[in-house]
C-alpha positions in Angstrom: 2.8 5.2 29.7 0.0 7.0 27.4 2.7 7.3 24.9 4.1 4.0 24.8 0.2 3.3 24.7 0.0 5.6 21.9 3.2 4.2 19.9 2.0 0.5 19.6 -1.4 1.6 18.7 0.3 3.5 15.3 2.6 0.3 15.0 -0.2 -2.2 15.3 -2.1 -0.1 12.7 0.9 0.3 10.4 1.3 -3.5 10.6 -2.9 -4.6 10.3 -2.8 -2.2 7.2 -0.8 -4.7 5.5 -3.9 -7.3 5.5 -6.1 -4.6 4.8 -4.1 -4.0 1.8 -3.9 -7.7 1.0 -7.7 -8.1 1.4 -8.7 -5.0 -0.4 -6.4 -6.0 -3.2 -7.3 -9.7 -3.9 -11.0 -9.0 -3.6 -12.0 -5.4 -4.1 -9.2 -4.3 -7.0 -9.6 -7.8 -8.6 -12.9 -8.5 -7.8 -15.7 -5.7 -8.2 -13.4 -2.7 -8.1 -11.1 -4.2 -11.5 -12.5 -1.2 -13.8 -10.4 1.1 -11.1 -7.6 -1.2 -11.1 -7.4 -2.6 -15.1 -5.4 0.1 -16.3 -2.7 -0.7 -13.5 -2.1 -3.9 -14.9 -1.4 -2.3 -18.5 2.1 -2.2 -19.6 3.7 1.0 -20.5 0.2 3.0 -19.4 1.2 6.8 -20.8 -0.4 9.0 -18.1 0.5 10.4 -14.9 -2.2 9.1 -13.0 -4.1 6.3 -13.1 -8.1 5.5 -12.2 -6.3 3.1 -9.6 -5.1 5.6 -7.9 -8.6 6.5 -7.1 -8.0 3.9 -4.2 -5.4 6.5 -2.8 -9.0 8.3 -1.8 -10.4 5.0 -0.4 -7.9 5.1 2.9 -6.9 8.9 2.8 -10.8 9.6 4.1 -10.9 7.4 6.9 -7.3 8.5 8.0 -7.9 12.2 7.7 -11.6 11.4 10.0 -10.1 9.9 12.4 -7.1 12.8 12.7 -10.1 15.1 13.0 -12.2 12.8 15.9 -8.8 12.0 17.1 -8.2 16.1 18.2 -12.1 16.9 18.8 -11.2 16.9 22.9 -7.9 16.8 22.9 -5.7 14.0 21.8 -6.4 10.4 21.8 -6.0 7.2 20.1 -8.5 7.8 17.3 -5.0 10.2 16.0 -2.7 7.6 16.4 -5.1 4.9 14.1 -5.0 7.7 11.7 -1.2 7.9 11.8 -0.9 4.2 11.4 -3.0 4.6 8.3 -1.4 7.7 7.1 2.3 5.8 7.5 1.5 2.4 5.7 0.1 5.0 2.7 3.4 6.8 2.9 5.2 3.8 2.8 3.1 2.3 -0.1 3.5 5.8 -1.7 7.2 4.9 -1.6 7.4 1.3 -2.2 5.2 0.9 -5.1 4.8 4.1 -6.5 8.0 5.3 -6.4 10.5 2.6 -6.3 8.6 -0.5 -7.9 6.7 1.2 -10.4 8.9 4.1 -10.8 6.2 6.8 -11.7 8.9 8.9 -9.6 12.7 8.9 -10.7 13.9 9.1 -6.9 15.6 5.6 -6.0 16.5 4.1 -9.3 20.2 2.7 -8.2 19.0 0.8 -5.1 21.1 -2.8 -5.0 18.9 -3.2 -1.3 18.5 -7.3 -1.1 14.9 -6.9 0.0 13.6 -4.1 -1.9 15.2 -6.7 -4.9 12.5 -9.2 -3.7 9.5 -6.9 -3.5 10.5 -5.7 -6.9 10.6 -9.4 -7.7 7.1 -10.3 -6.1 5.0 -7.1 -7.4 6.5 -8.7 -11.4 4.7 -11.5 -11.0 2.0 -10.1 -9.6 1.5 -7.8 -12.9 2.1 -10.7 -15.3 -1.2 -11.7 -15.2 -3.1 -8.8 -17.4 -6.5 -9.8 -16.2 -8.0 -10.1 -13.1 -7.8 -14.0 -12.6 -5.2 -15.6 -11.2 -3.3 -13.0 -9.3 -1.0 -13.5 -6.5 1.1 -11.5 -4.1 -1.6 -9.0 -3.2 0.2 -7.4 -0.6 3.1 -5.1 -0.5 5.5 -5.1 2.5 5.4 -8.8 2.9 7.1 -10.9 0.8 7.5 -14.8 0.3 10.4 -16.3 1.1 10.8 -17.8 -2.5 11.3 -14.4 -4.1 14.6 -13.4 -2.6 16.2 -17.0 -3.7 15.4 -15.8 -7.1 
């Protein structure tokens, strides 16, 4: 039972983290934390990393804390938030590093129908260069309208 216990508290996590995400983006990354964020918005930005990816750092900490508090007696469910955390950065890793942005070559020939619409979605969320009028701030979560384009 602890498990199972254990399990939907990572899930629950993993799925909150999208709202986080959301929240963080549309009012700390285009709100008072732009000078981080600008130089994602850029086209065709020539270095490896990016002062946006200082955000990386932002939900790292608190993941890797709470893996630490989460073992100080034994195992408990301060771990498994951290695992929820670690897995939606994994996944964003993935997503919009890797696969939308392509600052990785590893899934360039993917014809997946919703991967297709969160490519879709995170374009017209960079077509607006500045920090005003944005939209689409998440990034697992995707309108509806985006796959009928």
């Amino acid at each position: 039972m602890q498990i199972l216990l254990y399990i939907l508290t990572t899930l629950a996590v993993f799925v909150t983290m999208e709202g986080v995400t959301w929240l963080t983006h549309k009012y700390i990354m285009h709100g008072f934390g732009w000078y981080f964020h600008e130089d994602h918005h850029q086209p065709g930005y020539p270095h490896v990393f990016e002062k946006n990816d200082a955000f990386f750092v932002v939900f790292a900490i608190p993941s890797m804390l709470l893996f630490y508090f989460g073992t100080w007696h034994g195992l408990n469910y301060l771990f498994f938030i951290g695992l929820g955390i670690l897995m939606y950065g994994t996944a964003y890793f993935l997503i919009h590093d890797v696969l939308i942005h392509r600052r990785f070559k590893w899934f360039d020939n993917t014809n997946n129908y919703y991967l297709k619409g969160l490519r879709k979605a995170h374009k017209i969320h960079h077509k607006h260069l500045g920090k005003e009028k944005g939209e689409n701030f998440g990034m697992l979560y995707v309108p509806i309208r985006y796959f009928k384009m």
